[in-house]
C-alpha positions in Angstrom: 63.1 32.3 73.1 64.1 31.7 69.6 65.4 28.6 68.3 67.8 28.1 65.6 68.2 24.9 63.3 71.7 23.7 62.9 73.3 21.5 60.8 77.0 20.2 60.5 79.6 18.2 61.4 81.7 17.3 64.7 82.7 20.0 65.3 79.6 21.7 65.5 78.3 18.5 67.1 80.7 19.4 70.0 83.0 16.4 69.6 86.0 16.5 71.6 88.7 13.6 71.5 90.9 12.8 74.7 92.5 9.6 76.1 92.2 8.2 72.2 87.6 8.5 73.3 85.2 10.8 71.5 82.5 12.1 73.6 80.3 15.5 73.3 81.6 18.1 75.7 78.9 19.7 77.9 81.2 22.9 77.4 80.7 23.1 73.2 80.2 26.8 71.6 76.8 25.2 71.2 76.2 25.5 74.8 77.8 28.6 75.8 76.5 30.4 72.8 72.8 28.9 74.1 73.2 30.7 77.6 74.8 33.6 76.1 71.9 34.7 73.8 69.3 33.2 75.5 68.4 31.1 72.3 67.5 26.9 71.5 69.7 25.6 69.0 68.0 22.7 67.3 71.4 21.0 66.5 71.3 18.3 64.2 74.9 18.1 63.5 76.7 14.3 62.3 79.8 13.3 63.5 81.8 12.5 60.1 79.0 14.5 58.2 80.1 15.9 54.5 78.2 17.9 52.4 76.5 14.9 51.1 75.6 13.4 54.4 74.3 17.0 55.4 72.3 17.5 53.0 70.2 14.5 53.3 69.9 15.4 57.1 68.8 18.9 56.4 66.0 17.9 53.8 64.4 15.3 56.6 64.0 18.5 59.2 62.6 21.1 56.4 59.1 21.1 58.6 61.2 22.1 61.4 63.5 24.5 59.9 60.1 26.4 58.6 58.7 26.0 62.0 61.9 28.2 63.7 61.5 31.3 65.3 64.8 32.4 64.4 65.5 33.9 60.5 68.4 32.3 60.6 70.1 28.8 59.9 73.6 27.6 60.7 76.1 25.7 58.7 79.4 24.1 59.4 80.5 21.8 57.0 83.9 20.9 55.3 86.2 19.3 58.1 85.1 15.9 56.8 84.7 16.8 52.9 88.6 17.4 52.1 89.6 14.0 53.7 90.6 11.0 52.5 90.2 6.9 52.4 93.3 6.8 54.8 92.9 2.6 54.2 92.7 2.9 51.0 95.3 5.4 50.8 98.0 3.3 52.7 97.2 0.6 50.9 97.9 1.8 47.0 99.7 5.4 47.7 100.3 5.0 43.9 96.6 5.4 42.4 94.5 8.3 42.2 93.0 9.1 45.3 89.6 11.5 45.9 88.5 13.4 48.7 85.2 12.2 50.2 83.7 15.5 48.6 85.6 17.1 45.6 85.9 20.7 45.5 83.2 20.8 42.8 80.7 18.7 44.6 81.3 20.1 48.1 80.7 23.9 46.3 77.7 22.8 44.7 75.6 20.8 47.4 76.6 23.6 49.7 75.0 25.9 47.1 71.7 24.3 46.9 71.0 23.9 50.9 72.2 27.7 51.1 69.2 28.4 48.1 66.8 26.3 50.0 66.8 28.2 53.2 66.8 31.1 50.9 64.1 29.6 49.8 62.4 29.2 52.7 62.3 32.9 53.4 65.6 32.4 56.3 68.9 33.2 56.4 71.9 30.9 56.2 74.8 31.7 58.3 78.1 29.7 57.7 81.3 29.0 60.0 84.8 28.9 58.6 86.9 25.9 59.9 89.3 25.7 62.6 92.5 24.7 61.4 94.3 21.8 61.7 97.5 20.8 63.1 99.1 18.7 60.2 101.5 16.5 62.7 98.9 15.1 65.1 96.4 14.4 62.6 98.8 12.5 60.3 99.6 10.7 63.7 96.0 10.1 64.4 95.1 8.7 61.0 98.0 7.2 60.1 97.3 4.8 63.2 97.6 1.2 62.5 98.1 1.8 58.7 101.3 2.3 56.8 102.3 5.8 57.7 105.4 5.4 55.0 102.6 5.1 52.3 100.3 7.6 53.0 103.6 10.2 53.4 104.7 8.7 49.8 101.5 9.8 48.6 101.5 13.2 50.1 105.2 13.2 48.7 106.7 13.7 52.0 104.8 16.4 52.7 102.6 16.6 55.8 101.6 20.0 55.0 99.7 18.9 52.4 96.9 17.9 55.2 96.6 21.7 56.4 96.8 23.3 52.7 93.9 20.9 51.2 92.1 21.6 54.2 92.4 25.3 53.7 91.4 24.9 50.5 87.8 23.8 51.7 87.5 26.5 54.1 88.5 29.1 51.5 85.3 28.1 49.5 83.2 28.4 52.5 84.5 32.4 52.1 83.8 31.9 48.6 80.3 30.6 49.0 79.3 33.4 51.8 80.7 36.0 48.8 78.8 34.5 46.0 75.8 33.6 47.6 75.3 37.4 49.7 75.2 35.6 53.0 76.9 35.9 56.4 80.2 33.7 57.1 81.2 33.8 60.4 85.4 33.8 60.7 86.3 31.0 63.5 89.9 30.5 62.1 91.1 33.8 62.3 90.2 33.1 66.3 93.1 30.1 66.4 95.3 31.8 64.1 96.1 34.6 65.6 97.1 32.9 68.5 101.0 32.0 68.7 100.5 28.4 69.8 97.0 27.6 68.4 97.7 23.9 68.5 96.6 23.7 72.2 93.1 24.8 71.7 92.9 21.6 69.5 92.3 18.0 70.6 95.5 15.2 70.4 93.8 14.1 67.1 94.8 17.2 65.6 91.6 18.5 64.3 89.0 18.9 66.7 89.1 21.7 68.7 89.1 21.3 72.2 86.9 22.5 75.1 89.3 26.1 75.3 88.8 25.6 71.9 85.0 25.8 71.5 85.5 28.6 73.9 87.9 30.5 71.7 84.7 29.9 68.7 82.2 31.2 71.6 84.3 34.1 71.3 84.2 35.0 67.6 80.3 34.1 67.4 79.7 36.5 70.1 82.3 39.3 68.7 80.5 38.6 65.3 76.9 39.3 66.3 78.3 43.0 68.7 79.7 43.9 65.3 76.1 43.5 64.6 76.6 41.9 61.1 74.0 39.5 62.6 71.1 39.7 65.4 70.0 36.1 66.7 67.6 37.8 69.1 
């Protein structure tokens, strides 16, 4: 059976968020890809990982990602990377305010774990990001802050959450381009969908469990297009 290294964020983690708890579904993509292909997943997403974060996690497990079967190694960054200090925000909507990983930073970390599994003779494989919906997210992190500040800063605009956030997964499309490697399309999954907000969580940005399903879905329509093998 071959086993696959993963690295990421929540969402690749498996997080779910209902009744205002986190917990790790026992019904993530993770696991239903798993049974699907018969494969391991070493999965060693972070919940609230960046690029940053990441990148220290995946240069502790080098020895294991050399000692996978599998030729390939999965990414999912970028859900955490284009937000913001909320606090910080609420508190001075007036100053400059930076994303936890600028644009330039979050392209060019990403770049240099993609070269180092290149490296390493394997293949990196990266997942676009599901989108968000802009309303119950501002709700969720606006909680016990001043929402009137943070929508001052944003100009009014809730929107603004779901373009910046595109913005992100736009480079992950940019990277896969650049760098010659496969990008799996997840968002194109929720998009096409009239309501897609119900495959996400009440916080607005994690998808929930018909959620990870609906990923399930494109990973497995992905590899019978046979861009990819895992087995």
């Amino acid at each position: 059976m071959d086993t696959i290294a993963a690295f990421g964020d929540s969402v690749l983690k498996g997080v779910i968020y209902e009744d205002e708890h986190y917990r790790v579904s026992d019904a993530s993509f993770q696991k239903i890809c798993e049974e699907y292909f018969g494969i391991t997943i070493e999965n060693k997403a972070k919940f609230g990982s960046t690029i940053t974060k990441g990148e220290s996690v995946f240069d502790r497990n080098l020895d294991m990602i050399r000692e996978t079967k599998s030729e390939y190694v999965v990414l999912e960054f970028g859900g955490n990377d284009c937000a913001y200090n909320w606090k910080e925000v609420s508190e001075d909507p007036d100053r400059e305010h930076l994303p936890l990983s600028t644009i330039s930073n979050f392209v060019t970390t990403y770049t240099n774990i993609i070269n180092e599994i290149k490296d390493m003779g394997k293949t990196p494989v990266l997942l676009s990001l599901p989108p968000i919906d802009s309303k119950r997210y501002f709700e969720h992190i606006s909680a016990g802050l001043n929402a009137g500040n943070i929508m001052k800063w944003m100009r009014n605009d809730q929107q603004h959450i779901t373009n910046w956030h595109e913005r992100y997964n736009i480079e992950i499309f940019k990277l896969a381009i650049a760098n010659q490697v496969p990008v799996i399309d997840i968002t194109s999954s929720f998009l096409e969908k009239k309501n897609y907000s119900r495959f996400l969580c009440e916080d607005g940005i994690h998808p929930n469990e018909e959620g990870h399903r609906l990923i399930a879905e494109a990973i497995k329509q992905h590899i019978r297009n046979k861009e990819i093998v895992f087995n």
